[in-house]
C-alpha positions in Angstrom: 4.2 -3.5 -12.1 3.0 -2.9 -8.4 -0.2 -1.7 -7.9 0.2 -2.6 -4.0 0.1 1.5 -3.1 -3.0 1.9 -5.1 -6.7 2.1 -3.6 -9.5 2.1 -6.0 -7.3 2.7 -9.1 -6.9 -0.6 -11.7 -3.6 -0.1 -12.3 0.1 0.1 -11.3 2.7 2.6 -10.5 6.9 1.9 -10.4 9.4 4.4 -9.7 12.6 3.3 -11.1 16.2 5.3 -10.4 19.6 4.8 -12.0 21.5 5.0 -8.4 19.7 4.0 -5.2 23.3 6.1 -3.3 24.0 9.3 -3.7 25.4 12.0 -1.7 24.2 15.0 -0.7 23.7 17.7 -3.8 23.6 14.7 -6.3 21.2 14.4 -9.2 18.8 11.8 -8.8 18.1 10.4 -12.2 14.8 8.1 -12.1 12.1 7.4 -14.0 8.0 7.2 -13.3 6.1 4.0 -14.9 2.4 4.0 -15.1 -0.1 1.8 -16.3 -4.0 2.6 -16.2 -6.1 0.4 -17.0 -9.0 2.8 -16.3 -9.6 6.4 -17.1 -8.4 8.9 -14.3 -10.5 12.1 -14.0 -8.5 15.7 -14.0 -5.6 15.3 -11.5 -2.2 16.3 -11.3 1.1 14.0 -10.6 3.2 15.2 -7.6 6.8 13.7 -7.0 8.3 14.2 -3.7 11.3 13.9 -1.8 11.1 13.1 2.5 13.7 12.7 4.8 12.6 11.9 8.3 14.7 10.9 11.8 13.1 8.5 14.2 13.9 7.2 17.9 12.6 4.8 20.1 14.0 3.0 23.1 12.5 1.4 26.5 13.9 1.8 30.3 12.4 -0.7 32.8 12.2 0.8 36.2 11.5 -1.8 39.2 9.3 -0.4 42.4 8.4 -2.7 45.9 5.2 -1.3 47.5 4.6 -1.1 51.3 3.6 -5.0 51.7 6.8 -6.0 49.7 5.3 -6.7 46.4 7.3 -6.7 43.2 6.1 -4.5 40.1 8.4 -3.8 36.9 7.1 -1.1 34.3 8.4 -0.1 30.9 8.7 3.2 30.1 8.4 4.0 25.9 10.3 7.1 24.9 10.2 7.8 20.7 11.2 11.1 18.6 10.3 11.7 15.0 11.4 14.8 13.3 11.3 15.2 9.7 14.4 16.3 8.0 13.0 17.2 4.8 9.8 17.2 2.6 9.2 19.0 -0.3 7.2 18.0 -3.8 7.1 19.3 -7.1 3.9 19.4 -9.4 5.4 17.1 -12.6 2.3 17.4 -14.5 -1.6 18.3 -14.7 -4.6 17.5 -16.5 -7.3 19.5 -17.0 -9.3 16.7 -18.6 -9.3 12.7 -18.5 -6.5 10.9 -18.4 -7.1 8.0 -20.8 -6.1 4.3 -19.7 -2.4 3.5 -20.9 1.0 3.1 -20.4 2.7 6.1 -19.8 6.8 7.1 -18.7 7.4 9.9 -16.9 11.5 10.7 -16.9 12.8 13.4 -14.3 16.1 14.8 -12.9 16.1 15.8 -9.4 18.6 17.9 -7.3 19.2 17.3 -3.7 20.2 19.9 -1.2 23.4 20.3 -0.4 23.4 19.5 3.0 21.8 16.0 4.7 22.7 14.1 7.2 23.3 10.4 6.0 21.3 7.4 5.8 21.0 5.5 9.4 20.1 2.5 11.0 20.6 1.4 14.6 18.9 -1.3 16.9 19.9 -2.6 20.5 18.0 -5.1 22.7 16.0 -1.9 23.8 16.4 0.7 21.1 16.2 1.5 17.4 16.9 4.6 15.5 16.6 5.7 11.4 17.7 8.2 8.9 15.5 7.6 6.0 15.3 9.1 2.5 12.4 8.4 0.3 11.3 9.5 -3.4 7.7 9.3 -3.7 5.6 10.1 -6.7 1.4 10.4 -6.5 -1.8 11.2 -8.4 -4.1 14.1 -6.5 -7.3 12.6 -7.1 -10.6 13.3 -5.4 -12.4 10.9 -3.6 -9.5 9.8 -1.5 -8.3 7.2 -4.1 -4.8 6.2 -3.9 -2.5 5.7 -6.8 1.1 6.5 -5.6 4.7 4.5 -5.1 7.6 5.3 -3.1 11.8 3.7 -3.4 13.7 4.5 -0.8 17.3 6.3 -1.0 20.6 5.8 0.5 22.2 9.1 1.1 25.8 8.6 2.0 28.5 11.1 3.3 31.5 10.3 1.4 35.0 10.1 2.7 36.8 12.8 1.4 39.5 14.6 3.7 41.3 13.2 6.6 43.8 13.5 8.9 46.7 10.8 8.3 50.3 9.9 11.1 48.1 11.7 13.9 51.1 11.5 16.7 49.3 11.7 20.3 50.8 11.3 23.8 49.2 11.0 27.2 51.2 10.6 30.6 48.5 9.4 33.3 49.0 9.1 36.9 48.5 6.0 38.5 46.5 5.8 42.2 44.8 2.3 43.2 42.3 2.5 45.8 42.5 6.2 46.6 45.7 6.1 48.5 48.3 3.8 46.9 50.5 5.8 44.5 51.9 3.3 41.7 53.7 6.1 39.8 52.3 7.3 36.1 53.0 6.2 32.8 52.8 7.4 29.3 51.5 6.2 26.3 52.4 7.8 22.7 50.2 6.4 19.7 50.6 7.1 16.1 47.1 6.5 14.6 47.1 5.6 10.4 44.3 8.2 10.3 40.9 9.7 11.9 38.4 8.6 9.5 37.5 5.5 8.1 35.2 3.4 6.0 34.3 -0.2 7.0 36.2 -1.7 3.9 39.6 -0.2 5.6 41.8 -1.3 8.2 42.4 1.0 11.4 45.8 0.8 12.9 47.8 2.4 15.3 51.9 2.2 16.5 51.6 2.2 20.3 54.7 3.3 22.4 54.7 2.4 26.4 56.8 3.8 28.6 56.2 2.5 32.5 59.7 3.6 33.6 58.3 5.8 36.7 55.4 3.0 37.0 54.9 0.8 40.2 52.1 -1.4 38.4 53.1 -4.3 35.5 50.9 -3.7 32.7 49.1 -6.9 31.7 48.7 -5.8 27.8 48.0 -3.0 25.6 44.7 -2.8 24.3 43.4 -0.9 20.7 39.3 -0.7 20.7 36.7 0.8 18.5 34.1 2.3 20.5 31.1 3.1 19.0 29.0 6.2 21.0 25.3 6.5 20.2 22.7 9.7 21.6 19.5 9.1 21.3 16.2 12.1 22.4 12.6 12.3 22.0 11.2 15.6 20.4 10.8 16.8 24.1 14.5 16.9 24.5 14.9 13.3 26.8 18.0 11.4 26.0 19.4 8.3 26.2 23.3 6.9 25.6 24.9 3.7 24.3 28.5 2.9 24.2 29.7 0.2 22.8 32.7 -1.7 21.9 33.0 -3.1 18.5 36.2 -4.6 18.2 39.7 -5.0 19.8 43.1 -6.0 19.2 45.3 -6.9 22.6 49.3 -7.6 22.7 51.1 -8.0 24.9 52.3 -6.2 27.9 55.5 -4.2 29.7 56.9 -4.8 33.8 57.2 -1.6 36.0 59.9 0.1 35.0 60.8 -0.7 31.9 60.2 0.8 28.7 59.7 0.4 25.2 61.9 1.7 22.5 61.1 2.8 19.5 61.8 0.1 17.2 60.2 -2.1 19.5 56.6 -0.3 19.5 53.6 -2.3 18.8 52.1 -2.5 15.7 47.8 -2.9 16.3 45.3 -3.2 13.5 41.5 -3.4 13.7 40.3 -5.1 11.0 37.2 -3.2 10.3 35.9 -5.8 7.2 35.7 -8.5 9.9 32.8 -6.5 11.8 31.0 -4.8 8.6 27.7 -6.4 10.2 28.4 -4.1 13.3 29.1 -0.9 11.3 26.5 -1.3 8.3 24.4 1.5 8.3 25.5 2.9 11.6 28.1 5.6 10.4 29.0 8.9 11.8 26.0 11.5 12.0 24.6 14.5 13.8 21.0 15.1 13.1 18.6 16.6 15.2 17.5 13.3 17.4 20.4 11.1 16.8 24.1 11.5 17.1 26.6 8.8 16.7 30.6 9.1 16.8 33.1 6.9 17.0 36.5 7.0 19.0 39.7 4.8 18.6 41.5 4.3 22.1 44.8 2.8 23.2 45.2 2.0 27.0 47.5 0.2 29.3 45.7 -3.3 31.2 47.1 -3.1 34.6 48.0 -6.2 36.6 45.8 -6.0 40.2 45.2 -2.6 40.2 41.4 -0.9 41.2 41.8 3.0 39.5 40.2 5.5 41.9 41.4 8.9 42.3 43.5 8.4 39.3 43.1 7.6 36.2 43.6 4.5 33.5 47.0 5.2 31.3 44.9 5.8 27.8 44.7 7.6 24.9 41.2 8.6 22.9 41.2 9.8 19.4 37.8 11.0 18.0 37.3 8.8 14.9 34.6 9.3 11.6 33.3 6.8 9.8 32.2 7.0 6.6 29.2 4.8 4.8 30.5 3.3 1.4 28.7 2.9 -2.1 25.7 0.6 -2.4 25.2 -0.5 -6.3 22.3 0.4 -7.9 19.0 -1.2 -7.2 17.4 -4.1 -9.5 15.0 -2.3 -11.9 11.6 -3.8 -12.2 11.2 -5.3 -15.5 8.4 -4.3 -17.9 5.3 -6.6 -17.8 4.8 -7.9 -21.8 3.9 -5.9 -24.6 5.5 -2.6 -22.5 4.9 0.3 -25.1 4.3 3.9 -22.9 3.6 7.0 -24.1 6.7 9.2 -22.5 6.7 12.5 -21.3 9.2 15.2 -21.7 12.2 14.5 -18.7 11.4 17.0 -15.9 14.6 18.8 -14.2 13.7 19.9 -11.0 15.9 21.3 -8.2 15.3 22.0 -4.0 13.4 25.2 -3.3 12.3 26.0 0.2 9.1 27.1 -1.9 8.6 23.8 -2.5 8.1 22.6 1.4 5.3 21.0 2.4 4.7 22.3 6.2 4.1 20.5 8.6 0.4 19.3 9.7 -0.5 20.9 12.8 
């Protein structure tokens, strides 16, 4: 049993929990292992739950002074702003606590609303969501005996939009003057929310009839939008494409028929790497959506002053359920004294507030 969170304690503390996922308003069921191998003096055990969001990211900025001398300095830009923290006093004692092995069951409730476990990272940014039960012995003398498991909270996919029939008709202008026409796209997407063990498709119509311009191929892309601030309000934005399926494309002035539309599929399993951890969210320091778009590749064509034929759909996607944890076995000879199973559930009157 770890002892690695303990500071002049002998002994060991593991928090074990039947499901490290859950969702928001779940009962976490867990139990508290102790073993002392010295006598604690009065104290009470405290188990707590914290939520926290972090950011961090870097910008390089590049200067030339009057002699012509190079210089390149980093600017560091974080946010941390907790999300929740709040404790409950399990139990107290007024007297020694005797060395032993004791068990200390409890139920917990979680609010009802939390944004979801996160995780993102760039070449020059990083961001978290993280959930953590903790449970602790108040002793004097700033002695540490504490241990903490981390929690996955995930948003489940419940309701969703499904045949979402969209249609765009965009008009066409290459280098501010040249008028190639317009052309519409119509898209059926399968639905507007997703998790990354699914498949995103979409049944793309073209028609280029009044269009001047041959379209190279029709492209369907998962973007990824990330919004990153800093406590102070500074913000910073990554967009990113995560995977596409082209096909192929239609000459000016044609048309596609129905029964000739294009079938596209994103198959989501394929980048689950890209997508683990990084699901839909809005918190107070990080956002992140997602959008699935359809747009026409146009062959030798520069778009200004018009726009590129295109359709956007805002897209969700949803985190999936991770399997329990490994418990820690026992060390030999295991035999605890256990305590009556504390049920405990969220009361602001339970917040610890913040340190000034």
């Amino acid at each position: 049993m770890g002892g690695k969170n303990s500071k002049g304690i002998d002994g060991g503390m593991n928090i074990a929990i039947e499901q490290r996922s859950c969702q928001p308003g779940d009962m976490i069921i867990g139990i508290i292992n102790v073993m002392l191998n010295e006598a604690l003096p009065p104290c009470t055990l405290i188990l707590q739950f914290k939520g926290k969001e972090e950011t961090y990211w870097t910008v390089q900025r590049s200067s030339t002074d009057s002699d012509g001398n190079s210089s390149t300095t980093t600017d560091v830009y974080k946010g941390k702003q907790p999300i929740i923290n709040f404790q409950f006093p399990l139990y107290q004692w007024n007297s020694i606590l005797s060395p032993g092995c004791f068990s200390f069951p409890f139920n917990m409730k979680l609010p009802d609303q939390l944004p979801g476990s996160f995780k993102y990272k760039n070449l020059e940014a990083k961001a978290s969501i993280e959930y953590y039960v903790k449970a602790k012995f108040i002793l004097p003398d700033k002695k540490k005996f504490k241990d903490k498991t981390e929690v996955h909270i995930y948003n489940r996919l419940i309701s969703f939009q499904m045949n979402i029939n969209l249609e765009k008709t965009s008009k066409i202008v290459c280098f501010y003057c040249c008028d190639k026409g317009s052309c519409t796209i119509k898209s059926k997407f399968s639905q507007d929310a997703f998790t990354p063990d699914q498949v995103a498709g979409a049944i793309i119509q073209v028609d280029n009839k009044n269009g001047q311009a041959d379209i190279k191929n029709i492209a369907f892309t998962l973007w990824r939008s990330v919004r990153l601030k800093t406590n102070a309000g500074i913000s910073t934005f990554y967009r990113e494409k995560i995977i596409e399926d082209n096909s192929r494309g239609l000459l000016s002035g044609e048309s596609m028929e129905e029964s000739n539309s294009i079938v596209c599929n994103l198959n989501l399993p394929s980048v689950k790497n890209k997508l683990d951890m990084i699901y839909s969210t809005r918190g107070y320091l990080i956002e992140c959506c997602y959008a699935l778009d359809c747009h026409a590749e146009l062959d030798g064509c520069c778009f200004c002053g018009g726009e590129k034929p295109s359709i956007e759909m805002p897209m969700a996607l949803y985190s999936i359920y991770t399997p329990p944890q490994n418990i820690v076995q026992p060390p030999p000879g295991w035999n605890p004294v256990s305590y009556d199973q504390a049920t405990l559930s969220y009361d602001k009157a339970y917040d610890i507030k913040p340190s000034s």
